[in-house]
N, C-alpha and C positions, 0 to 999 in steps of 0.2 A: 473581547477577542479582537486581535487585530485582521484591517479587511485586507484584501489586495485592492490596486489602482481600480481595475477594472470592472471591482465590484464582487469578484468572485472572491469566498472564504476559502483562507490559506489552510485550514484543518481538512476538508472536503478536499482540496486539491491535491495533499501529501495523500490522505486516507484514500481513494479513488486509486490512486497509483497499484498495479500490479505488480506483487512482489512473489506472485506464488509458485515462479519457475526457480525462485532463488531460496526458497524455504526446504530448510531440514530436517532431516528428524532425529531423534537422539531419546535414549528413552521412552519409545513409543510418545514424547513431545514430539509438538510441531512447534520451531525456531529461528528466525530471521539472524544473520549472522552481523556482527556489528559495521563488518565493512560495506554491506550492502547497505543495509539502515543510512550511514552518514552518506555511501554514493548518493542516495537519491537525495536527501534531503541538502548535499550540496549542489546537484545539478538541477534543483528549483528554487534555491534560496543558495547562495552564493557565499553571501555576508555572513549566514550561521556560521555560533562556533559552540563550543562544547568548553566545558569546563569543570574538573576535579578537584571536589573540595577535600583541605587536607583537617587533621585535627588539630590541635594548638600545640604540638610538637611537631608541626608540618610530615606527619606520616599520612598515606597518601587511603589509610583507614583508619575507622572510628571501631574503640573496643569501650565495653561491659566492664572488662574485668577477665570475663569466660569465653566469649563468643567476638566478631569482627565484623564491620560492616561496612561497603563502598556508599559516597557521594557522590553523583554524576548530573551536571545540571548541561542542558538542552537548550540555547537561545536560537529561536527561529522567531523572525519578522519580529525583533525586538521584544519576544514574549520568551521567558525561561520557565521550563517545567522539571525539578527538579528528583529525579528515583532512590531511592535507601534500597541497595543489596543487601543482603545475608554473604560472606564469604560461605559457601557452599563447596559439599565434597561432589562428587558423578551420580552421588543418590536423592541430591538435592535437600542434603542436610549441613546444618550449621557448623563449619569447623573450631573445634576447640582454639583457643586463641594462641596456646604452647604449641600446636602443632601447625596454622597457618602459614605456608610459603608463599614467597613472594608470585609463585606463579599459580598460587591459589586467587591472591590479590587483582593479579594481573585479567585473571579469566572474568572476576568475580566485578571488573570495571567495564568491561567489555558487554558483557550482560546487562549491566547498569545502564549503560551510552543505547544500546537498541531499544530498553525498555521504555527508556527518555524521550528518543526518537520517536516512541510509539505514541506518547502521549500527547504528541503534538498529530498524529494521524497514521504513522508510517507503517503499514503492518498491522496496524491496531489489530483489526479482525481478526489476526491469526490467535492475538489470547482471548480471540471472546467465541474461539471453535469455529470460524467458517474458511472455509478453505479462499476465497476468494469476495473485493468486495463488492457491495451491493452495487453501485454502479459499473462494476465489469456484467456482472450477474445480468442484469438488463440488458447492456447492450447483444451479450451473446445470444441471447433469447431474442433481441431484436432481429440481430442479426439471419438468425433460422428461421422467425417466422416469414420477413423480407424474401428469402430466396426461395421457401415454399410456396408463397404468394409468387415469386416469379414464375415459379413452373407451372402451378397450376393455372395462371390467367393466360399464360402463352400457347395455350392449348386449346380456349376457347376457339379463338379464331390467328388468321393470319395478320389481320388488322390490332388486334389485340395484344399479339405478341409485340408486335411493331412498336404498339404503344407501352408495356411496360420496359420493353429495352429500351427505350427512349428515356422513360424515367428513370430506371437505374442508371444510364449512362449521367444525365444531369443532376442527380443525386448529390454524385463525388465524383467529380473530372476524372482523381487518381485510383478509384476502386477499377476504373476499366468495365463498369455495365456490374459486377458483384457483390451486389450485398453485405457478404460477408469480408468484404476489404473494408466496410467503412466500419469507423470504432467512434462514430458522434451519435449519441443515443435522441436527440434532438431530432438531426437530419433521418436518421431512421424510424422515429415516431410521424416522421411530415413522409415520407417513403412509404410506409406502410398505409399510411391513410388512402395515399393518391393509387394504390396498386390494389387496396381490397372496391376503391371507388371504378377501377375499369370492368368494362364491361363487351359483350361481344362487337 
C-alpha cells in the first residue's frame, strides 16, 4: 500500500473523511453519489483518474450471453482498485441483456466508479453499516467530553475557571476557548488530559 510523504496512510486519510451530510437513501439503502465520491477523492489526490474498461468489441460492458456487467477501475496514489457491477434494475436485480439500455449502463457505471472509490477508503463505512467513520466518532465524543470537563472544572473555583479557558483558548488559537470547534482528535486527547488534571 502506498504511503503519503508525511508518513500518513492514503486509505485512513480518504476513509476518515466525512461524507455523511452527502449520503442517500434510496431503497431503505444508504448511498454515496458518484459525483461526491470522485469530488473528494480529487480534492485530496489530484493526479487520480478513473478508468472504464471496455470488452473486445469496445462496448463500454461485459455480457454472459443473459445478463451485463460494468468495469470501473480507480487509480489513487498510483494504486488501481478495480469494481465488477451487475447492470441492475431499482430492485437491484440483474437486467436481462435483450432488455439493457444504455441508461441502465450509464447508472450501472456510476455505481461502479463510487464503489471503487470506496475501496480505496471513501465512504467505505457506509457498506459496512455505520453511519459515520471511526475517527469522526472520536473526535465528537472528544469533542463533548472537552466541554463537559469545561464546565464542570470552571465551577470549582474562579482561579480554576481561569485556568481551563486558558487551556482551551491555547488548545486551538481558531476554536476561540471551544472545544467543540476543534476537529484534531490528538490535540483533544492532550486537552482533555490537562482539564481532568485541574484542580481548585
Amino acid at each position: 500500500m502506498k504511503v503519503l510523504e508525511n508518513g500518513a496512510n492514503y486509505f485512513k486519510q480518504l476513509y476518515d473523511i466525512d461524507v455523511s451530510k452527502k449520503v442517500k437513501q434510496k431503497n431503505k439503502l444508504n448511498y454515496l453519489s458518484w459525483a461526491a465520491a470522485w469530488a473528494e477523492v480529487k480534492k485530496n489526490f489530484p493526479d487520480s483518474f478513473y478508468t472504464i474498461y471496455k470488452d473486445e468489441d469496445h462496448n463500454i460492458y461485459h455480457s454472459d450471453g443473459k445478463t451485463c456487467w460494468v468495469e470501473t477501475g480507480v487509480t489513487i496514489n498510483e494504486l488501481e482498485h478495480i469494481e465488477y457491477l451487475p447492470v441492475m434494475d431499482f430492485k437491484n436485480q440483474s437486467v436481462k441483456l435483450e432488455s439493457v439500455t444504455s441508461s441502465d449502463v450509464n447508472k450501472a457505471i456510476q455505481r461502479s466508479l463510487t464503489k471503487a472509490c470506496a475501496r480505496h477508503g471513501v465512504g467505505l463505512y457506509i457498506y459496512e453499516g455505520d453511519d459515520l467513520p471511526e475517527e469522526t466518532k472520536n473526535v465528537t465524543a472528544l469533542q463533548t467530553e472537552c466541554f463537559d470537563l469545561l464546565k464542570k472544572k470552571a465551577e470549582l473555583s474562579e482561579s480554576a475557571k481561569a485556568k481551563v479557558t486558558e487551556l482551551c483558548k491555547n488548545a486551538d488559537k481558531s476554536a476561540n476557548g471551544d472545544p467543540r470547534l476543534i476537529d484534531d482528535s490528538e490535540v483533544l486527547e492532550t486537552l482533555k488530559k490537562s482539564l481532568i488534571a485541574v484542580r481548585k
